[in-house]
C-alpha positions, -999 to 999 in steps of 0.1 A, spaced: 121 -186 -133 117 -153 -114 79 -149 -104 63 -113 -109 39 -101 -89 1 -95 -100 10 -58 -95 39 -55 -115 21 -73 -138 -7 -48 -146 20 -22 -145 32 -35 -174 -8 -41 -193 -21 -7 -175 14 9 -174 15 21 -206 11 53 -216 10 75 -188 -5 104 -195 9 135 -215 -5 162 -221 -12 165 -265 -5 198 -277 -44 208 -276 -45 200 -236 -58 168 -241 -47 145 -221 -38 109 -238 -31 72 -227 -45 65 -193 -54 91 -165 -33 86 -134 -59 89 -115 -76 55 -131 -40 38 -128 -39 43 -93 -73 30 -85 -69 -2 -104 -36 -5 -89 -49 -2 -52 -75 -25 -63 -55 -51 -68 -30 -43 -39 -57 -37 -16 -72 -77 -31 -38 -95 -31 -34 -81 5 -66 -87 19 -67 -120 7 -32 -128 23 -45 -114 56 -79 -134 57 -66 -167 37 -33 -172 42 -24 -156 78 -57 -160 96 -62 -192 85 -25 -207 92 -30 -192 129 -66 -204 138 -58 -237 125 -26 -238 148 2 -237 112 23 -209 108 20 -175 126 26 -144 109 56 -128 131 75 -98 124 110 -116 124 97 -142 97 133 -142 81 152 -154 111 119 -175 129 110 -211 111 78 -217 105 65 -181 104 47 -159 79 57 -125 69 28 -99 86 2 -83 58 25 -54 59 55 -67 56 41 -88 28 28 -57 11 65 -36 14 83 -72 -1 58 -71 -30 65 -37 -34 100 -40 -34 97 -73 -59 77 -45 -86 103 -19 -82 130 -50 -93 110 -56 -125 124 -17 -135 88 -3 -134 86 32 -121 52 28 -99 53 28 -60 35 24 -36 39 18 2 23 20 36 18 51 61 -1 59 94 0 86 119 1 56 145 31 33 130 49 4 141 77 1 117 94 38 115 100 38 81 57 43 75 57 77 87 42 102 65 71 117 45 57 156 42 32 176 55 9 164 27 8 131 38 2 137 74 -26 161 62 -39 136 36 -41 108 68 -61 132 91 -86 133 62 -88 96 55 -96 88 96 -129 110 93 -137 104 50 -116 69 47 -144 69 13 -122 90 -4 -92 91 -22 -62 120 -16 -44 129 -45 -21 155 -57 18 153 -68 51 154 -54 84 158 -72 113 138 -63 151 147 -76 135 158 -116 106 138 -114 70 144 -108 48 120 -93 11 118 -93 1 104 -56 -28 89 -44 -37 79 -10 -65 53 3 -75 44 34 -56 16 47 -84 -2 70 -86 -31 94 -98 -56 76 -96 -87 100 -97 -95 138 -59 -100 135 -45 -65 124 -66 -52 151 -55 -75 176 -17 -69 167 -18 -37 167 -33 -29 197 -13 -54 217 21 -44 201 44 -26 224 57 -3 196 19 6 188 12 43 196 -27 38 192 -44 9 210 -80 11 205 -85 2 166 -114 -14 155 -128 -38 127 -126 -17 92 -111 14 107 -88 34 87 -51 25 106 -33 45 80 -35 49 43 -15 28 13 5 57 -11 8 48 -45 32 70 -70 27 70 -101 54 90 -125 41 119 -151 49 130 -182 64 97 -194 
C-alpha cells in the first residue's frame, strides 16, 4: 500500500474548496491565505521533527548520517531538504494541485533559486522580518496561484553546521534560528 504523506493528506481534508469568489464578492470555502498557514505548519513540524529526531539523533549516536548522495551511499539519510523536495514530490503524485518548495538567496542545490524578482524580493524581506509571511500570486501557463513565503530558519546545530562548511555554500556564517531561505507554498485559485 502506497503511503501518503501528512501533507497530502490535509490537502485532501483542508483542500477543499479553495476559494471563489460568490457573485456578491464574498469569498467562500477556505481563504488561501489560512491553507497556506496550516500547510507550512505542518511542513515546517514534519520537517523540524526529521531534522531534530531522526537526523540529529542517528548522527550523535554514531547510526546513519544524513548525506546528500543518500540514494547511491548505504546507510545514509536523505538531508532535511532533500527530505522536504521528496515529500513534495510524493503530494504532487497523489494529483493534488498544492506546491511547495525550498528557496534562498544563498543555495546549495541550484534548483532553490528564487524563480522571479518577487521571490528574491520576498527573501530580502524575510532575513530582516523572518515573523512575517510574503504573499501575493503568480500565474503559471492559465493558472493563477496564491503564494506564500515563510522564513525557512535554522532550526538545529546541524543545518548550521552543513551549511557553513559545505563547499557549494555561498554564505558561511549562519546562525541558530536564522532565516537561510524561505519554504514557497502555491496554492491554485479559483478552483
Amino acid at each position: 500500500m502506497r503511503r501518503i504523506s501528512s501533507v497530502a493528506l490535509l490537502i485532501v481534508l483542508l483542500g477543499l474548496p479553495i476559494p471563489t469568489t460568490a457573485p456578491a464578492g464574498e469569498q467562500t470555502g477556505i481563504p488561501p491565505e489560512t491553507v497556506a498557514n496550516y500547510l507550512h505548519a505542518v511542513i515546517e513540524a514534519d520537517r523540524t521533527f526529521y531534522t531534530i529526531h531522526v537526523v540529529e539523533r542517528m548522527q550523535k549516536g554514531g547510526g546513519a548520517t544524513a548525506a546528500e548522495n543518500w540514494r547511491a551511499t548505504k546507510n545514509t539519510l536523505p538531508l532535511p531538504a532533500q527530505f522536504l523536495m521528496e515529500s513534495s514530490a510524493l503530494s504532487a503524485m497523489t494529483g493534488t494541485p498544492v506546491r511547495y518548495r525550498l528557496i534562498s538567496l544563498w543555495p546549495i542545490n541550484p534548483l532553490n533559486v528564487p524563480r522571479s524578482a518577487a521571490e528574491k524580493a520576498g527573501l530580502e524581506s524575510l532575513r530582516t522580518h523572518p515573523e512575517r509571511v510574503v504573499t501575493g500570486t503568480v500565474t503559471q501557463g492559465n493558472e493563477t496561484y496564491f503564494q506564500a513565503i515563510y522564513a525557512d530558519r535554522a532550526v538545529s546545530q546541524s543545518c548550521v553546521g552543513c551549511h557553513n562548511t559545505h563547499p557549494q555554500s555561498a554564505k558561511k556564517d549562519f546562525k541558530l534560528n536564522e532565516a537561510m531561505g524561505g519554504l514557497v507554498i502555491e496554492i491554485p485559485m479559483g478552483r
